[in-house]
MARZA-29188 format. One record per residue: residue number from 1; residue in three letters; x, y, z of N, C-alpha, C in turn. Coordinates in steps of 0.001 Angstrom, whole numbers. Each point is the difference from the previous one (the first is absolute). Layout:
! MARZA-29188
PT num residu     n_X     n_Y     n_Z    ca_X    ca_Y    ca_Z     c_X     c_Y     c_Z
PT NUM    ALA       X       Y       Z       X       Y       Z       X       Y       Z
...
This chain:
! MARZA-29188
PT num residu     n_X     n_Y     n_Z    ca_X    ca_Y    ca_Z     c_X     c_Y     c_Z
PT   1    UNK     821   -1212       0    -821    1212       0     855    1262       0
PT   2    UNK    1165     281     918    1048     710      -3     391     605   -1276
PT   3    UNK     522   -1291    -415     481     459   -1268    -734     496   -1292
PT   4    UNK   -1527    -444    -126    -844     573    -761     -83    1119     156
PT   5    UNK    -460     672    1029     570    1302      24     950     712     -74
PT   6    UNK    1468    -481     314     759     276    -639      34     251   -1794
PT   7    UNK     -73    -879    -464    -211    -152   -1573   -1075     832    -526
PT   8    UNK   -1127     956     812    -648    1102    -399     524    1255     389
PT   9    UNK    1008    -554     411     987    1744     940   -1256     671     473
PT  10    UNK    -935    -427     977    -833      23     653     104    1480     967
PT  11    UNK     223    1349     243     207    1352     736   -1195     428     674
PT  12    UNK     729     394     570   -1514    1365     929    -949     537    -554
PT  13    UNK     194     609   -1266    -529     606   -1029   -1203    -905    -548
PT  14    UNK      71   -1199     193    -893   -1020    -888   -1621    -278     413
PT  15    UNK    -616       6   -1364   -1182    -738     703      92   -1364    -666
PT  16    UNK     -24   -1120     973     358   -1150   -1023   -1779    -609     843
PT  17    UNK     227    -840   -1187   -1737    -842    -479     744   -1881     414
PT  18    UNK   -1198    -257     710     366   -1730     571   -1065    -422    -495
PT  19    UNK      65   -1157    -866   -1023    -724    -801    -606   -1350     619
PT  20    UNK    -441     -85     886    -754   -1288     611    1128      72    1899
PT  21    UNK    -557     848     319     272     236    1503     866   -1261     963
PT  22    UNK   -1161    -576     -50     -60   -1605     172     473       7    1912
PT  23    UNK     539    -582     503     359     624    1507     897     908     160
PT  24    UNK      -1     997    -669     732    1540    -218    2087    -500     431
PT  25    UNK     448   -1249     249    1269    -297      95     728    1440   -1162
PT  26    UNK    -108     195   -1012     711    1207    -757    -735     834     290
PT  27    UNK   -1254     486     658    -342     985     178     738     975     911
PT  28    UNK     400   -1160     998     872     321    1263    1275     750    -258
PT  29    UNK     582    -729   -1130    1551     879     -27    -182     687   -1536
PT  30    UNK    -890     217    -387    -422    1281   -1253    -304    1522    1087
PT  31    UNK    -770    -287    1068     -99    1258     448     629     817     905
PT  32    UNK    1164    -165     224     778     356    1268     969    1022   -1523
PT  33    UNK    -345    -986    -968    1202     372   -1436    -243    1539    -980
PT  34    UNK   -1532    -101     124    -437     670   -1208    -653    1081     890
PT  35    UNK   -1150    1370    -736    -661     881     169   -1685    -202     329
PT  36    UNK      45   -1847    -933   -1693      70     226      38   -1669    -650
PT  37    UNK    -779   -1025     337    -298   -1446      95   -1365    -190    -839
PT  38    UNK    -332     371    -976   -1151    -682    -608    -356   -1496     -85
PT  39    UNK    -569    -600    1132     327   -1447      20   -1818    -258    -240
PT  40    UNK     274   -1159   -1447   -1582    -454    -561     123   -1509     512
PT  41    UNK   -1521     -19     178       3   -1440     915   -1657    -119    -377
PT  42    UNK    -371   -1421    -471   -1123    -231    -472    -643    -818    1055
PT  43    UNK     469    -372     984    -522    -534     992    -296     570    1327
PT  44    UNK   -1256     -26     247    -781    1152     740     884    -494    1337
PT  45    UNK    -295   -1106     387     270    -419    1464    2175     316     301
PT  46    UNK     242      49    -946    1241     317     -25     681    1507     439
PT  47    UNK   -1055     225    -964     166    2055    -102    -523    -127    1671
PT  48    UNK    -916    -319     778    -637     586    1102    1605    -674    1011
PT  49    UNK     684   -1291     -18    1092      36     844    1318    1100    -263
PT  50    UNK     216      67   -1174    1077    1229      79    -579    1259     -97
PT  51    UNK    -777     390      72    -535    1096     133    -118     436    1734
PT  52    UNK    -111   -1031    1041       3    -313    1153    1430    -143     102
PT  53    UNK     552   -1165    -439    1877     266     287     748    1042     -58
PT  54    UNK    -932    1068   -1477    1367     561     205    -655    1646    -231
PT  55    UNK   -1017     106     990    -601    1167     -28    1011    1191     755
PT  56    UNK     928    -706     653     470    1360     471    1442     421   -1956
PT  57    UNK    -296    -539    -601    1265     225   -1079    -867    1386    -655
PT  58    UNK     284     856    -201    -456    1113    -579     153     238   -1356
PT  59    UNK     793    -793    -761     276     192   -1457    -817   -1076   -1073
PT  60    UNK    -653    -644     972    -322   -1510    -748   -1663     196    -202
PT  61    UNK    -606     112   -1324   -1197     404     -78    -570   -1660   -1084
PT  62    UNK    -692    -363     719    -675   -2026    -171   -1212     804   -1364
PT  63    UNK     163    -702    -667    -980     195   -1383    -711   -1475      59
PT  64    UNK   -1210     -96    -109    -455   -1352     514   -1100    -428   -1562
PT  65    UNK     701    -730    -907    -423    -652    -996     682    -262   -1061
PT  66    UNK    -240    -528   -1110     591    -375   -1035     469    1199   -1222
PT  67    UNK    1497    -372     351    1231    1390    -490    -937     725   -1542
PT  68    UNK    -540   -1265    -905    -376     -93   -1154   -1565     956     175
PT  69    UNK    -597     228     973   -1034     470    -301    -327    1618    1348
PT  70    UNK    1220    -102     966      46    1107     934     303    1146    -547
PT  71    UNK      43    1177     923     375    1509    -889    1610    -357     841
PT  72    UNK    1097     166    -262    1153     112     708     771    1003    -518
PT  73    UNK     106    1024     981     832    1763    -121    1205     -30    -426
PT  74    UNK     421     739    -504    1167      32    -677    1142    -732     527
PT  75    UNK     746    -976    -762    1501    -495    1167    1641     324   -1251
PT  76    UNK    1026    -145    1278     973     264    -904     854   -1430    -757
PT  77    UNK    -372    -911    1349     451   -1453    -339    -735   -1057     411
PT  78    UNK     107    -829    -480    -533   -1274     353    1335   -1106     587
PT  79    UNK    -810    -441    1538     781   -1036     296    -740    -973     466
PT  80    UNK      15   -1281    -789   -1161    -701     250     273   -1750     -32
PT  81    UNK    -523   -1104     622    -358   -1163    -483   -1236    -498    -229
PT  82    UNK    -911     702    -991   -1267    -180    -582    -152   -1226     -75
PT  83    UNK   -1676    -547     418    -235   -1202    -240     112    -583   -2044
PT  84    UNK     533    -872     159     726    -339   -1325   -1437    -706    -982
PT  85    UNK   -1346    -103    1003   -1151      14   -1411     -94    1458    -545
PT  86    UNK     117     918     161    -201    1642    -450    1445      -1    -642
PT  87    UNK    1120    -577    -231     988     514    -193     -60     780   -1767
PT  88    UNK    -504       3    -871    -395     -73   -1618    -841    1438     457
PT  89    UNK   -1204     377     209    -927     922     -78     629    1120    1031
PT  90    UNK    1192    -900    1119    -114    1381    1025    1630     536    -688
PT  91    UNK     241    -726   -1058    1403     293    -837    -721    1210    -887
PT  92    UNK    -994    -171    -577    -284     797   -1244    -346    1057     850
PT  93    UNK    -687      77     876    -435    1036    1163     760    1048     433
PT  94    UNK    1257   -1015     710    1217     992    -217     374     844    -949
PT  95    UNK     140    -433   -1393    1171     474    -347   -1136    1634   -1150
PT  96    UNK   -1232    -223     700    -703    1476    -434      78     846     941
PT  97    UNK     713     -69     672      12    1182    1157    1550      34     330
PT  98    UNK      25    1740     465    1426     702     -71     380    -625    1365
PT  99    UNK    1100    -571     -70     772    -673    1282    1692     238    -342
PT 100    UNK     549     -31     997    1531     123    -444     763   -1297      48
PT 101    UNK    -561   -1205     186     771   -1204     529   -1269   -1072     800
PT 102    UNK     534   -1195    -532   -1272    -598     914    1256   -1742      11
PT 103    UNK     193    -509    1493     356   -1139     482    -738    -987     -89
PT 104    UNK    -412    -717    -841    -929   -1228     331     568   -1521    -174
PT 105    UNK    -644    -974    1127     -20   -1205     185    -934    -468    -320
PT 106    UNK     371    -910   -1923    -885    -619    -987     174   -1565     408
PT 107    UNK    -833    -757    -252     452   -1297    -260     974    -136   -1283
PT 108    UNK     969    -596    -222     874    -343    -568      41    -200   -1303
PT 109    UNK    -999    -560    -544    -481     -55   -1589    -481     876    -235
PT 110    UNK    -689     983     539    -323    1261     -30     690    1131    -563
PT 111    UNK    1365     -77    1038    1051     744    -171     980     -67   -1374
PT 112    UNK    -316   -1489      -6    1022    -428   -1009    -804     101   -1627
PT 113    UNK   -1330     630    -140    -577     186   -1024     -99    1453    -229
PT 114    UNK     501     851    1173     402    1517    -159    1241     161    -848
PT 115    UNK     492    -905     209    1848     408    -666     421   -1177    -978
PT 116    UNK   -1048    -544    -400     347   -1265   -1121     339     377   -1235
PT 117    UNK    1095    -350    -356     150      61   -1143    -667      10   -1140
PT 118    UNK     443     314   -1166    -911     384   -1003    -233   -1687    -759
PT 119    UNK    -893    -577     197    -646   -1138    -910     585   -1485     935
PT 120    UNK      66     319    1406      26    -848     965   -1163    -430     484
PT 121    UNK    -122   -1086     879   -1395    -221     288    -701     645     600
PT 122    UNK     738     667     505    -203     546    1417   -1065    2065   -1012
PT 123    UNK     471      88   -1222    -112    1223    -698   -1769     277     268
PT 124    UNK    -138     688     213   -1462     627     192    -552    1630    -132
PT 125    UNK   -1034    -355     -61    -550    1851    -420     811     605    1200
PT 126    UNK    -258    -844    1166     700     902    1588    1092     250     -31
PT 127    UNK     841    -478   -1062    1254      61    -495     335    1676    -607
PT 128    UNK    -913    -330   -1155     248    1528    -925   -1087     683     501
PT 129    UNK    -951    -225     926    -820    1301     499     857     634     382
PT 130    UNK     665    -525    1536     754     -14    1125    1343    1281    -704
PT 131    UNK     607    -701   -1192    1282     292    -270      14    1420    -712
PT 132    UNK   -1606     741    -265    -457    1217    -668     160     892    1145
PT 133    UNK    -742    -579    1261    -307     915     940    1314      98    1252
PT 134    UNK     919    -784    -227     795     259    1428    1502   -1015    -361
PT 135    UNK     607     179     774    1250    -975     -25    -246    -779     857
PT 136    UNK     531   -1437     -88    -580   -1273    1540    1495    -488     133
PT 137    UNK    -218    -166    1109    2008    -579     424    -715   -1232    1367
PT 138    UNK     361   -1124    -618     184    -771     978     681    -181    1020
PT 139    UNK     -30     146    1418    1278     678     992      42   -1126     676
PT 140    UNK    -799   -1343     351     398   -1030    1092   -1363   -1407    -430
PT 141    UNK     312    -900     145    -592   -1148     -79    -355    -109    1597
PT 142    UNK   -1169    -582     335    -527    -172    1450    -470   -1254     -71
PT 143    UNK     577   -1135     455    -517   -1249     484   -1676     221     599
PT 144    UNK    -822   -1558    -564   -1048     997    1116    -158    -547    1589
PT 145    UNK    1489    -901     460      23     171     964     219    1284     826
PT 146    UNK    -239     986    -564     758    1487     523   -1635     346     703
PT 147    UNK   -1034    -524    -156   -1271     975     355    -707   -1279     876
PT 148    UNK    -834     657     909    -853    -465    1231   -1730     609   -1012
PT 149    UNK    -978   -1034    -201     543   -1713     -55     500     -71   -1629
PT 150    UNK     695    -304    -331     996    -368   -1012   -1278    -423   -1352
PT 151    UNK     431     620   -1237    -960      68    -711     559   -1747    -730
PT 152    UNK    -533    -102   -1059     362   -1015   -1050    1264     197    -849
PT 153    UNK      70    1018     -54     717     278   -1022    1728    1142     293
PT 154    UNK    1032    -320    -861    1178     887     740    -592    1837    -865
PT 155    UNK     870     674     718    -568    1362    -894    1369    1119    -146
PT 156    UNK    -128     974    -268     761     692    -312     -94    1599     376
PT 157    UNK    1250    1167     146    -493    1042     592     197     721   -1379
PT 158    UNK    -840     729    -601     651     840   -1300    -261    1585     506
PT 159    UNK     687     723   -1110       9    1463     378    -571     539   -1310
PT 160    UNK   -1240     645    -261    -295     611    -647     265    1463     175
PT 161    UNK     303     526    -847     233    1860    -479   -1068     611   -1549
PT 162    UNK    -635     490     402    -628     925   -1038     874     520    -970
PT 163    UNK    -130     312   -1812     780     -50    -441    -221    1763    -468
PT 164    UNK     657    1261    -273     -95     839     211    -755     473   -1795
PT 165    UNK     688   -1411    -459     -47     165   -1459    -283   -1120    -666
PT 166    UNK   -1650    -310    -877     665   -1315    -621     861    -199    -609
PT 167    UNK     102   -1268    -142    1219    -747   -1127    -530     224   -1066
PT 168    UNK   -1272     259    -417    -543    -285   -1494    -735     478     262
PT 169    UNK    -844     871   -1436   -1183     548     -33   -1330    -856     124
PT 170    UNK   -1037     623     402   -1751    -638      34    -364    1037    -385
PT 171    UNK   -1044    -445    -618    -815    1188    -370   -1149     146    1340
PT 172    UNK    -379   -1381    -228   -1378     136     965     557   -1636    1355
PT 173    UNK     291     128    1012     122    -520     964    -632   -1276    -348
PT 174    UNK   -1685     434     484   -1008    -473     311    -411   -1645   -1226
PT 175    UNK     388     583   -1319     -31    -611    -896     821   -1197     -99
PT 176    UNK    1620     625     218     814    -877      24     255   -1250     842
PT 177    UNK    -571     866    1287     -25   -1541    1398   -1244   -1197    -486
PT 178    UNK   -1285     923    -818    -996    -623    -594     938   -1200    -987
PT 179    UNK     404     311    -950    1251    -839   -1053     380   -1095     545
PT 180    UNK     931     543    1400     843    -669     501    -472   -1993     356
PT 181    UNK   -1212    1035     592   -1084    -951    1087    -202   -1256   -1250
PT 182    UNK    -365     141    -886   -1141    -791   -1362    1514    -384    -583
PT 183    UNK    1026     501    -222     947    -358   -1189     929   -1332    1374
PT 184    UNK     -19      29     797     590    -841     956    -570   -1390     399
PT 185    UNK   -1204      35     -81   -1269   -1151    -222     530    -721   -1266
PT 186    UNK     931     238    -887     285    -645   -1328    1944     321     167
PT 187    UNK      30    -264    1223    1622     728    -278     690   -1359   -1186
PT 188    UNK    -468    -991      95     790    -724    -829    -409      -1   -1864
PT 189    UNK    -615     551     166    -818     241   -1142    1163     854    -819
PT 190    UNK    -417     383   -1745     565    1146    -930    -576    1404     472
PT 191    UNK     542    1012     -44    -358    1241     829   -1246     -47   -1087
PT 192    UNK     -89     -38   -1338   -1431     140    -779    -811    -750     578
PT 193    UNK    -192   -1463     472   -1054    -426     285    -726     716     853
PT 194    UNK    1032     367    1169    -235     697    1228    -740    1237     146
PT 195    UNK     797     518   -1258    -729    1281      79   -1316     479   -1128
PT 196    UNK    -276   -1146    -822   -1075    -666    -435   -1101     -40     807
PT 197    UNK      92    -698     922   -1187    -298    1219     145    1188    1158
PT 198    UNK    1102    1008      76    -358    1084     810    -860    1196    -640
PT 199    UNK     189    -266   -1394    -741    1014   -1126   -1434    -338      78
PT 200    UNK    -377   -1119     122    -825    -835    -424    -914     409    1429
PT 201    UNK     380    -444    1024    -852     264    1236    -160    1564     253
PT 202    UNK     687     566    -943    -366    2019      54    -494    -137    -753
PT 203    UNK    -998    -826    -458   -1552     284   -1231     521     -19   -1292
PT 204    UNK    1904      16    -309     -99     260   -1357    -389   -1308    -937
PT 205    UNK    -442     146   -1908    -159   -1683    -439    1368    -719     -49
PT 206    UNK      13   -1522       5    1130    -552     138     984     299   -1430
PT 207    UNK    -917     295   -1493     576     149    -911    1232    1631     276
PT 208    UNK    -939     807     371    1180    1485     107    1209    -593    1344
PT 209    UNK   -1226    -925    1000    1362     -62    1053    1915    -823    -443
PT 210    UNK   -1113    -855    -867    2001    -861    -690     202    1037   -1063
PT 211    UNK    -660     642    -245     602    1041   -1038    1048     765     543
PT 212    UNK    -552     567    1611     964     755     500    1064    -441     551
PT 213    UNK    -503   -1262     430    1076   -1053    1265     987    -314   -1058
PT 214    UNK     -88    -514   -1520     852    -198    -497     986    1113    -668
PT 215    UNK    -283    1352     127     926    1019     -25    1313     527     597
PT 216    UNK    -633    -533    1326    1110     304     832    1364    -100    -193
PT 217    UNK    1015      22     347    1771      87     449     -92   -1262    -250
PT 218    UNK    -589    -407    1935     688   -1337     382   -1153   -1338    -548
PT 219    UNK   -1011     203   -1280   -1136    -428     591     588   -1771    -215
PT 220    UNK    1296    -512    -283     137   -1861     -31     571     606    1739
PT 221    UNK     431     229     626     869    -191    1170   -1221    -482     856
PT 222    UNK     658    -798    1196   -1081    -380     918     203     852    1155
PT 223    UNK   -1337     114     449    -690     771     963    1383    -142    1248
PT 224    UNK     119    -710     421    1303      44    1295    1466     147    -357
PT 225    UNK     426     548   -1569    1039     253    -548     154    1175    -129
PT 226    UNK    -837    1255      41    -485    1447     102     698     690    1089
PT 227    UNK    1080     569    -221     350    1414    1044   -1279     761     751
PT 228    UNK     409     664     527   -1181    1337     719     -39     654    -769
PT 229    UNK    1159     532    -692    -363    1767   -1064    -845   -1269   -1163
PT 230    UNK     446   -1139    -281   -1125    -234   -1570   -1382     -96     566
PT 231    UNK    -287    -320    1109   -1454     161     461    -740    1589     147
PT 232    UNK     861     746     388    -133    1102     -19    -317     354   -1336
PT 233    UNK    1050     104   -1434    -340     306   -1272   -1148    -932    -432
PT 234    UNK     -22   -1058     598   -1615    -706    -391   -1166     437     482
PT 235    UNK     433     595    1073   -1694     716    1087     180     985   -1395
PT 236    UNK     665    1081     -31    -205    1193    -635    -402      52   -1246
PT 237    UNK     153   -1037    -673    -334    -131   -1505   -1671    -414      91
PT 238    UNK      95    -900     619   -1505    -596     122   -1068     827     284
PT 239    UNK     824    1016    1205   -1190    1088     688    -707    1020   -1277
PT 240    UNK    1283     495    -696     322    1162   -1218   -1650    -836    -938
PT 241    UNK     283    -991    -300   -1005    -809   -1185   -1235    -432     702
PT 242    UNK     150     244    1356   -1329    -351     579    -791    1177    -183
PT 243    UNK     828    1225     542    -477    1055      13    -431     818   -1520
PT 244    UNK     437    -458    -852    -318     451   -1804   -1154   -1025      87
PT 245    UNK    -384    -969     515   -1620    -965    -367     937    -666   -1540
């Protein structure tokens, strides 16, 4: 726990955000550290014991529900071991909001599908979403004998950073994570088939959709052989011709 905060260079100055409270153990040495403890905890009976434990702590303000659907006030970092079913939605969650650094403890395949190589198994949209919006550095492997009660699985601590600048242009965000989502469902697929049936489920006919799918750059390469910037020049082309009808 120490050192997670360490690895967010964790200061006085901070408001750092705790993602699943759980018996506040990091709550404890986050707030002696920082300016202010945003600690989310979806379990009512939980929130009412540390809220009782640690009512005399003055910096530590208990948000009591699910991170994905609460209002939570502005923070500067995240230091967290989020329950690892949310780990995917409370990833995308993150990385739309201004933070300077966020510590998290993923389960392990998790982690290892943030920083996978390009056309490894491990390669996923969370891969090139991930790799648009922030830099990920894997900093420590965690047995899961390391946690009380010890999950199934070993996990990992990574360090996410917001990126000041993408790597590659989007036109439209929203579109592209849309792409991402549908063209990954076929990652083994030809990027045309793929993007055949992503055309196809946006109402267009299948005849204009291989018309277009077969235009493309990469359209023989397969779907998990694709860099981030060619997904990127694929969101943008597609959006451009969506948007002409």
């Amino acid at each position: 726990m120490d050192r997670m905060i360490s690895y967010a260079s964790v200061s006085e100055e901070d408001v750092v955000l705790e993602v699943g409270a759980g018996f506040g153990f990091l709550t404890r040495r986050l707030a002696p550290c920082c300016k202010r403890v945003l600690a989310v905890e979806v379990d009512s009976r939980l929130v009412r014991i540390l809220r009782r434990e640690l009512r005399g702590t003055g910096n530590v303000e208990f948000i009591e529900g699910d991170i994905l659907k609460v209002s939570v006030p502005p923070f500067d970092k995240v230091v967290s071991t989020p329950p690892y079913s949310i780990s995917s939605p409370l990833l995308f969650w993150l990385l739309e909001k201004p933070f300077k650094c966020a510590v998290l403890t993923f389960q392990r395949e998790f982690g290892e599908r943030l920083t996978a190589p390009i056309g490894s198994e491990n390669y996923s949209r969370l891969t090139v979403a991930t790799y648009y919006r922030a830099e990920v550095e894997i900093l420590e492997n965690v047995p899961k004998e390391s946690f009380f009660p010890p999950p199934e699985v070993d996990s990992v601590v990574l360090r996410l950073k917001p990126r000041k600048t993408p790597p590659f242009k989007v036109d439209n965000p929203k579109f592209f994570y849309e792409m991402l989502r549908v063209l990954f469902t076929q990652r083994n697929k030809k990027l045309r088939n793929a993007v055949t049936l992503f055309l196809h489920k946006k109402g267009m006919r299948r005849a204009k959709a291989v018309k277009i799918a077969d235009s493309l750059l990469f359209h023989e390469k397969r779907v998990r052989t694709l860099a981030p910037e060619d997904f990127g020049a694929i969101a943008n082309e597609l959006y451009a011709k969506l948007e002409k009808g």
